[in-house]
C-alpha positions in Angstrom: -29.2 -1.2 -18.5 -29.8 2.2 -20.0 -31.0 3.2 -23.4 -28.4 5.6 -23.3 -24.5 3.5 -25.2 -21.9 3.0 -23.3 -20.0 5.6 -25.0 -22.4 8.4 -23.4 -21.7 7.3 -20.4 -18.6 8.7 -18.0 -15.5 6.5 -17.5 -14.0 5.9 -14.5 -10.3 5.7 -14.3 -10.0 6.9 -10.4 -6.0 6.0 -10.7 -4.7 6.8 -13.7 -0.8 5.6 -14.5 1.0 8.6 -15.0 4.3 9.5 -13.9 3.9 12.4 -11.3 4.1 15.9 -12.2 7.6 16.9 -10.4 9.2 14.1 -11.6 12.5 14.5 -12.0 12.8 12.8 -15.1 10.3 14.3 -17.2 10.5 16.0 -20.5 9.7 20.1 -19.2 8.9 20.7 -22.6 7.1 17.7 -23.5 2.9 18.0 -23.5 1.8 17.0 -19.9 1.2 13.1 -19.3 -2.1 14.0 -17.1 -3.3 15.4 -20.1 -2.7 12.4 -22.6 -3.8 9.9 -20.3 -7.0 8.6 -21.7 -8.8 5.5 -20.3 -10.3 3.6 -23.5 -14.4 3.6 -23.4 -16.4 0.4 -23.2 -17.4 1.1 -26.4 -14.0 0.7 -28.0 -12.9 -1.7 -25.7 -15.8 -3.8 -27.2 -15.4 -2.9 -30.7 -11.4 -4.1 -30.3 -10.4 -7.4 -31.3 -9.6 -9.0 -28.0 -11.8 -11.0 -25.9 -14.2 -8.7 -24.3 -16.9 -9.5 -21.7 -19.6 -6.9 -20.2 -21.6 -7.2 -17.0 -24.4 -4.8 -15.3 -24.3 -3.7 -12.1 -25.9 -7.0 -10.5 -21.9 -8.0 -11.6 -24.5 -10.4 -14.2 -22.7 -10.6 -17.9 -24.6 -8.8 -20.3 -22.4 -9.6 -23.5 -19.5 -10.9 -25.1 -18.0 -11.2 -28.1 -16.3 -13.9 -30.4 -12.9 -13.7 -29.3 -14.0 -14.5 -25.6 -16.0 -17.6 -27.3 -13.2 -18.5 -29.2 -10.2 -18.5 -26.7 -12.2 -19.1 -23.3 -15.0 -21.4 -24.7 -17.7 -20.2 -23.4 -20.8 -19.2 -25.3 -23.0 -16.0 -25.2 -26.5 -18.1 -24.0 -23.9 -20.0 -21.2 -23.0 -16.9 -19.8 -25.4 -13.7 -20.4 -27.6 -13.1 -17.6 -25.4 -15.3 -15.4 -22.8 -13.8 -12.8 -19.5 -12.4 -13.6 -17.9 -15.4 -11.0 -18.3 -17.8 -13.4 -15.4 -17.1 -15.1 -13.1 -16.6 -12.4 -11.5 -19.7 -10.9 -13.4 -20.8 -7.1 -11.0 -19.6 -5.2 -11.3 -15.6 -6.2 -15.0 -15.9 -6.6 -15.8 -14.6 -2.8 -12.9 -11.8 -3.0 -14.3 -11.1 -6.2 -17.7 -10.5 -4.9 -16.3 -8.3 -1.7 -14.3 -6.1 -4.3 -17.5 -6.3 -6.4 -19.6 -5.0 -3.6 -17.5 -3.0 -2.0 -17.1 -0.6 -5.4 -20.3 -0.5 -5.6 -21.3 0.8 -2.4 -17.6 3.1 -2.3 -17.3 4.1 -5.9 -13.6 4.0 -5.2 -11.4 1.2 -7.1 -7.5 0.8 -7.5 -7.8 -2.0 -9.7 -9.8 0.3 -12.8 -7.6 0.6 -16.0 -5.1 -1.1 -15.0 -3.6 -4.6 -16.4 -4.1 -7.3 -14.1 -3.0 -10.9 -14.4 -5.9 -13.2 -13.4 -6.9 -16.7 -14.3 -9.7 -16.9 -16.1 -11.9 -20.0 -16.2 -12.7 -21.4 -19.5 -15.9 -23.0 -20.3 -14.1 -26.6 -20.2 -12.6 -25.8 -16.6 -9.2 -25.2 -18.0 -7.7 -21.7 -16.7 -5.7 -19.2 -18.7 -3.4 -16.9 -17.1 -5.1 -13.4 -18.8 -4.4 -9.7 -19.1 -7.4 -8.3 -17.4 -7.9 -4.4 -18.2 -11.2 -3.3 -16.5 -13.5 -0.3 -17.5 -16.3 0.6 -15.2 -19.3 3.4 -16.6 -21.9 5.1 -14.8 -25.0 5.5 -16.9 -28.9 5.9 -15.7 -29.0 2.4 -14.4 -26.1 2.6 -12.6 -22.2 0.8 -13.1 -21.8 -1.2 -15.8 -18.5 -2.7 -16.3 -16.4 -4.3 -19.3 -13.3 -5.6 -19.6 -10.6 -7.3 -22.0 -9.1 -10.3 -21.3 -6.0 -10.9 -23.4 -4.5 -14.7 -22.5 -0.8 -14.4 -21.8 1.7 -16.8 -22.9 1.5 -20.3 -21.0 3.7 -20.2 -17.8 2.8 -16.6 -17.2 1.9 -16.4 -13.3 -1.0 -14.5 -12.4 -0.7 -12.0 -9.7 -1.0 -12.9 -6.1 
């Protein structure tokens, strides 16, 4: 990683959720959505208060904070410097790595700053249907990518 914070570094939201500009319902008066659409920094996602995990651009965890030891289990020296994949549940761990890859070498991602339901693995092997909102930054040593991952009531289904 960089010297340079994750706040100096530029945020990637290549789809951001905003209704379109001719639609039909829109407020003509109202401020533009495009311009108030504002993908949250790793930085504050970090600083917030729900479990947040960070990785480098190997896709190897690079931090974590307590409310992603406290809900999924797992501990900072159990994870940092290990890949992303072990918190993902086998089965998405090759698709995972393709997506992974495949951003890397493309730099073009639909899945960016936008919620996703995903099972996350906790430390005991239990999963936990989670809120997955994913940040990627560019700095000098390339992508580096955090995300939140608020668990969801028990029941929830992930998404296919």
């Amino acid at each position: 990683m960089s010297d340079s914070s994750p706040a100096e570094r530029n945020p990637v939201d290549p789809h951001p959720a905003a209704p379109h500009p001719a639609d039909p319902n829109a407020d003509a008066s109202a401020p533009s959505a495009l311009a108030e659409i504002s993908t949250p920094s790793i930085t504050e996602l970090q600083q917030g208060d729900r479990p947040f995990v960070l990785a480098d651009a190997l896709g190897n965890v690079v931090s974590l904070n307590a409310a992603f030891t406290r809900i999924y289990g797992w501990q900072p020296a159990e994870l940092i410097g290990e890949p992303l994949g072990l918190i993902l549940p086998e089965a998405f761990r090759m698709s995972h790595q393709f997506g992974f890859s495949r951003f890397q070498s493309t730099e073009v991602s639909s899945i960016l700053a936008h919620p996703l339901r995903l099972s996350t693995l906790c430390s005991d092997g239990r999963e936990i249907v989670s809120e997955h909102y994913i940040v990627a930054e560019k700095g000098e040593d390339g992508w580096c990518f955090g995300a939140t991952l608020t668990p969801l009531p028990p029941g929830t289904p992930a998404d296919p």
